[in-house]
C-alpha positions as CSV (number, residue, x, y, z in Angstrom):
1,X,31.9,-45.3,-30.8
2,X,34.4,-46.7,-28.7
3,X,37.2,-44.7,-26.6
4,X,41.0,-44.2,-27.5
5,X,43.6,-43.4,-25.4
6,X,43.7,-39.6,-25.8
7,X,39.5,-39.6,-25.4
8,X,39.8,-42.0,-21.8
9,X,42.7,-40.0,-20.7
10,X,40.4,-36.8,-21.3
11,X,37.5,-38.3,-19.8
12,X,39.3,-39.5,-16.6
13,X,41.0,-36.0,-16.5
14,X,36.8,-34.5,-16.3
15,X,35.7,-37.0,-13.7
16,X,38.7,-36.5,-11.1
17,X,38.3,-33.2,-11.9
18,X,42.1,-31.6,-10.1
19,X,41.2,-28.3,-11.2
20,X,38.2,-28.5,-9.0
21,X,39.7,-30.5,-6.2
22,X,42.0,-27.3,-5.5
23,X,39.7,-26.0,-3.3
24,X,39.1,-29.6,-1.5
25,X,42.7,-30.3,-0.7
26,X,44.1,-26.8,-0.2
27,X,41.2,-26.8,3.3
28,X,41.9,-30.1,3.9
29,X,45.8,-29.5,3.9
30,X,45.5,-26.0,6.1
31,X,47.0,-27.4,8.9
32,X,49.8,-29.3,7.3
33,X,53.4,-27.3,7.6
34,X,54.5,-26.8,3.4
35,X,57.1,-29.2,3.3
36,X,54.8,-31.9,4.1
37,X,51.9,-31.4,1.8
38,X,53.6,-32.5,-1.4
39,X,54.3,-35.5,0.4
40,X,50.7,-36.3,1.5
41,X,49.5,-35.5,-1.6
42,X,51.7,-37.5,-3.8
43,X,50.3,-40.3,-1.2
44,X,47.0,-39.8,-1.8
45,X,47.3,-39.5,-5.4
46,X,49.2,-43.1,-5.7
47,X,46.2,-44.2,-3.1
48,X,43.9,-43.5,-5.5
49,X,46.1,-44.7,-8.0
50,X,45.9,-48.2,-6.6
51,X,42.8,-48.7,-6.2
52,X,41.3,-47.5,-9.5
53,X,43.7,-49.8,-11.1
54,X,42.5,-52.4,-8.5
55,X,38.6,-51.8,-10.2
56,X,39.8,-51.7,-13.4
57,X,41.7,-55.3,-13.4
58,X,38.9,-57.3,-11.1
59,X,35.8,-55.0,-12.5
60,X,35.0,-57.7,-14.8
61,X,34.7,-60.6,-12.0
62,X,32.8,-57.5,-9.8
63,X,30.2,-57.6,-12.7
64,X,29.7,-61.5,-12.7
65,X,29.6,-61.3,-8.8
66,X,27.0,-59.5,-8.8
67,X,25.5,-60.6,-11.6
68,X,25.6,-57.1,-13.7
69,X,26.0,-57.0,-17.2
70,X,28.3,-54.5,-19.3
71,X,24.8,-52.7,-20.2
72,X,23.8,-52.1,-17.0
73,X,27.2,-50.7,-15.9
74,X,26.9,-48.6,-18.9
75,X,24.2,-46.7,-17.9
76,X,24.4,-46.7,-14.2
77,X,28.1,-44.9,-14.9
78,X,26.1,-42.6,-17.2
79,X,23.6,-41.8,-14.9
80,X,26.4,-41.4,-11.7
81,X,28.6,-39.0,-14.1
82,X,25.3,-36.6,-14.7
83,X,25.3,-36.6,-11.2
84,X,28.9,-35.9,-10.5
85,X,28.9,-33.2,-13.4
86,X,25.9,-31.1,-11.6
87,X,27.7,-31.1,-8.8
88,X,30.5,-29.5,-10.7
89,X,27.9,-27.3,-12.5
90,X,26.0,-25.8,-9.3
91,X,28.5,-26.4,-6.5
92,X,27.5,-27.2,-3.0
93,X,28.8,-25.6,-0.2
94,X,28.5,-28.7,2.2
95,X,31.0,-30.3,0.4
96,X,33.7,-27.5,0.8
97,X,32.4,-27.4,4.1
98,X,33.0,-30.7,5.1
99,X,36.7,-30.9,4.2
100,X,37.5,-26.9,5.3
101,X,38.3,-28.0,9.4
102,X,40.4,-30.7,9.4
103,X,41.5,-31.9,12.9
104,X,44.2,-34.0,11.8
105,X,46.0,-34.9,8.2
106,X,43.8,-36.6,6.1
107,X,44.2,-40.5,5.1
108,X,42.2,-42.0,2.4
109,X,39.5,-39.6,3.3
110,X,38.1,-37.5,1.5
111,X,41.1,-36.9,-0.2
112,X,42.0,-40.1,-2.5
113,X,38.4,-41.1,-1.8
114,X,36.1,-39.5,-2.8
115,X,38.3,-36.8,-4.6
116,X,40.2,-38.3,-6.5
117,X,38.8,-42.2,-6.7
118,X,34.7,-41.3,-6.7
119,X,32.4,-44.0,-7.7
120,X,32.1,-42.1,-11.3
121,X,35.8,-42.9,-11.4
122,X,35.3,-46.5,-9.7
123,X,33.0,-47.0,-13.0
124,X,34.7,-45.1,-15.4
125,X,37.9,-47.5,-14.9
126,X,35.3,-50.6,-14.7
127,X,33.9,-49.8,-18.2
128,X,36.9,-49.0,-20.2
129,X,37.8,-52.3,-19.6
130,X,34.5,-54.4,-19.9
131,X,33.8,-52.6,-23.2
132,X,37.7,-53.3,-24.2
133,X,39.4,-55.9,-22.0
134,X,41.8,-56.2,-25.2
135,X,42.9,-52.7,-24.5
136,X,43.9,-52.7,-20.8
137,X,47.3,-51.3,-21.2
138,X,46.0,-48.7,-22.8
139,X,43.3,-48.1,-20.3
140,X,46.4,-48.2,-17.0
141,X,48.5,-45.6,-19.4
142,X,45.8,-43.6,-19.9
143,X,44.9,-43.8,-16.1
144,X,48.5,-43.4,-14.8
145,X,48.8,-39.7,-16.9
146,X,45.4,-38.4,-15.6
147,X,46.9,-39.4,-12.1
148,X,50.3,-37.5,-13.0
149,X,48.4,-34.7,-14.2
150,X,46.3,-34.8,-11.2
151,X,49.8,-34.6,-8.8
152,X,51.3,-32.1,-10.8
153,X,48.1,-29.6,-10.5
154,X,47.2,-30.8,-6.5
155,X,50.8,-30.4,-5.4
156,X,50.8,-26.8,-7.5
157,X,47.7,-26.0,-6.1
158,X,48.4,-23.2,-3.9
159,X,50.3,-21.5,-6.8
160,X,47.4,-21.9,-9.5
161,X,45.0,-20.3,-7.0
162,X,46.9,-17.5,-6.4
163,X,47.4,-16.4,-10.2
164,X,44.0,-17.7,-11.3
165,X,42.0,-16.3,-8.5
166,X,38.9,-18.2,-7.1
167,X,36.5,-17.0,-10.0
168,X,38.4,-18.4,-12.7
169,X,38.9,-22.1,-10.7
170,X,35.4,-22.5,-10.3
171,X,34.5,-21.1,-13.8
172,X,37.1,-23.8,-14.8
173,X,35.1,-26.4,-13.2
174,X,32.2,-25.4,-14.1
175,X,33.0,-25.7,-17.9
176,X,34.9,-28.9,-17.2
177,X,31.7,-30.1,-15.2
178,X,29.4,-28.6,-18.7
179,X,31.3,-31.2,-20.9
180,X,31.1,-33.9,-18.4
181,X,27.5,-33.5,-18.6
182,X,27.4,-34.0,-22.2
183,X,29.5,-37.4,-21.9
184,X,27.1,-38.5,-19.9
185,X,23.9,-37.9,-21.5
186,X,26.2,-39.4,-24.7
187,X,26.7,-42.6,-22.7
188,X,23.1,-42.7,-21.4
189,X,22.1,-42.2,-25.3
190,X,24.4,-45.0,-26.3
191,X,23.4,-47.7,-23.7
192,X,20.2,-47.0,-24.6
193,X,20.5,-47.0,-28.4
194,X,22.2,-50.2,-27.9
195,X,19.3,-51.9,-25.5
196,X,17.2,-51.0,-27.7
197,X,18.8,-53.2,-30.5
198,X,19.3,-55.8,-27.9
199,X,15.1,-55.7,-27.8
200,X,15.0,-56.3,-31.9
């Protein structure tokens, strides 16, 4: 079953995850002054921007660098989305921990990477296109709304923690990271299924 628009749109939305970010860039913004935080955030969203777009245009000359095959990447981004999704599922302090004391305003780090543009999302962007290369206008469209989304919800972050509360952000990301988990063991089943047939 391949992806449509709405379906990677959806799927990108999971995997940079701006619900669950909230957290990450409302500590890592603390010592920012107000005005300038929708500033830096729009930055780091458009970094993050750029360079997922970057994977998805050369991720097919990546693969036949390094010699990987559309298979492989299949399962690897199956197997790193699990990964991811736990995270979401079971939440680790060090994380939240690591971005909470910020001594000046982040660049790059961790903020467009890894927060935003994760490996997950690195090889999300990468197999869109090696399973479609036909579609990759689709794939950038569906990429440039999850990063709009993702700037809408970052730069109203403040605001949505204050009317959800903490316990309904993480229970949010927490049922986004449940669903995630499920489109990974889907992928996983599909590289599989189709390795398999590969081996008849």
């Amino acid at each position: 079953m391949g992806y449509t628009f709405v379906s990677a749109t959806i799927l990108l939305l999971l995997i940079t995850d701006p619900i669950g970010n909230i957290p990450i860039f409302i500590n890592s913004l603390r010592s920012v002054s107000s005005p300038r935080r929708a500033r830096i955030i729009l930055r780091e969203v458009f970094i993050a921007f750029c360079l997922l777009l970057t994977f998805m245009f050369l991720g097919k000359q990546f693969l036949e660098l390094v010699n990987l095959s559309d298979l492989s990447l299949q399962i690897a981004g199956a197997v790193v989305l699990f990964l991811i999704a736990l995270r979401m599922v079971f939440p680790s302090a060090v994380i939240d921990t690591a971005a909470s004391s910020p001594e000046d305003e982040p660049f790059i780090v961790p903020l467009a990477i890894p927060a935003l543009a994760g490996p997950s999302a690195m090889a999300t962007v990468m197999l869109l296109v090696s399973q479609a290369p036909d579609r990759r206008l689709e794939w950038v469209m569906a990429l440039l709304v999850t990063m709009i989304v993702c700037a809408v919800v970052l730069v109203l972050a403040d605001r949505i923690q204050r009317i959800l509360g903490d316990r309904v952000v993480m229970a949010i990301e927490r049922l986004m990271g449940l669903i995630l988990v499920a489109i990974a063991v889907e992928m996983f089943l599909r590289g599989i299924k189709t390795f398999i047939g590969q081996l008849g």
